[in-house]
Phi, psi and omega in degrees: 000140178222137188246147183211005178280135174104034194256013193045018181326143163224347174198160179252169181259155181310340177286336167339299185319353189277339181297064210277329206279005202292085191271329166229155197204103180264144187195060171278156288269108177228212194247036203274081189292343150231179171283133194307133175319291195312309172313347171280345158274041185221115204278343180231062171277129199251309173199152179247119194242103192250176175123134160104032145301127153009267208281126175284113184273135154216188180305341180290330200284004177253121242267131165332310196279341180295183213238346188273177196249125177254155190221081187272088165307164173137326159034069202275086222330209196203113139249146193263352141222189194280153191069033172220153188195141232193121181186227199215175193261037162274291220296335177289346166265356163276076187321333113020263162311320190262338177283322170310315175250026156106002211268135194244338205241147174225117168280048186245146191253118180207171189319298218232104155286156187209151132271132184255333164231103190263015140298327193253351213198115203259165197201147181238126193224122231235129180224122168190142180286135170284072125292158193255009188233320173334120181280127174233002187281341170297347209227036190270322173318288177330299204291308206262359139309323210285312172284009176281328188271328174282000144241028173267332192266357158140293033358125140213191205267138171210107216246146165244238184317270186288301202093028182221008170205289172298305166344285217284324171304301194287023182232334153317286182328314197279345200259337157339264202331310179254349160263016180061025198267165136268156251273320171245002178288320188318320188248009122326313198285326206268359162264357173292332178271331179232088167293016182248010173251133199227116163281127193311175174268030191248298176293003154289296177316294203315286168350314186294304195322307195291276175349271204326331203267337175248021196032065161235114179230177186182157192310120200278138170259138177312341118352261207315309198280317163309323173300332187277349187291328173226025185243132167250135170242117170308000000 
């Protein structure tokens, strides 16, 4: 196994080929703008996890005969209204992708935020757990500046794990506050565009809370009265 991602790769070079035994070959975002040749001579290459490149890659971009197994990263964010945009930290490492769509501001809440190009990109890093105890209404102000300036500056982006629970709250939060919703229209808007996000109920209850609190309420889904019935936030 050989790992090479996040190298700025643009070619591989031809002595690879001696890499007779190489059976896995990771080469995720780097600068490759067609798929390198040479991997088609490494005869016992099993699988390949390519993506977040120059050149947008699909399974077509790869010569019918071969025998390895491809693995197409990018897991490409949702934007959810314009200049906003939601999605998981695979897609915050594609550097690409995001230059491609304007996005200057990166938002991310996870246990341990990292910056990975604090040169191309300004970020703001957020530390919280997908727990049902979690406070995450705290970090909701903080949260809906960062993303007013970063779609004042052209796009951004705001990712935990996945793009589905912590993210996806603080982007609820963001659509309160500016689009004036409540609690659950906010987040009616924001699974039409990313349907896989479920925030926890610990961060829902906080969500309802947060609305009520800037008077934007509106009819509770049943979902919603359970959580106040059995979720404590710490």
């Amino acid at each position: 196994m050989l790992h090479l991602d996040d190298n700025f790769l643009t070619t591989l070079p031809q002595e690879w080929t001696k890499l007779q035994n190489l059976k896995t070959l990771h080469l995720r975002n780097n600068d490759f703008e067609v798929v390198p040749e040479v991997i088609f001579e490494l005869p016992r290459l099993a699988s390949i996890h390519i993506g977040g490149s120059k050149g947008q890659f699909t399974q077509e971009s790869f010569k019918k005969e071969h025998k390895f197994h491809v693995h197409l990263h990018g897991q490409a964010p949702d934007q959810i209204i314009p200049g906003l945009w939601l999605g998981s930290a695979q897609s915050a490492r594609n550097r690409h992708l995001l230059q491609r769509n304007k996005i200057s501001h990166v938002l991310t809440i996870m246990e341990d935020p990292q910056s990975l190009y604090p040169h191309a990109f300004t970020y703001l890093f957020l530390k919280a757990q997908d727990v049902d105890v979690q406070s995450i209404s705290e970090y909701f102000n903080q949260s809906n500046e960062f993303i007013e300036k970063g779609r004042k500056a052209g796009g951004v982006l705001v990712h935990c794990a996945m793009g589905i629970s912590r993210s996806a709250s603080l982007v609820i939060a963001y659509l309160i506050q500016s689009q004036k919703l409540d609690a659950n229209s906010a987040h009616n808007l924001c699974k039409e565009k990313r349907e896989i996000i479920f925030p926890n109920k610990g961060f829902r209850l906080q969500l309802e809370e947060y609305a009520s609190s800037l008077g934007y309420t509106g009819g509770e889904d049943d979902a919603a009265k359970r959580d106040k019935e059995n979720c404590v936030i710490s």
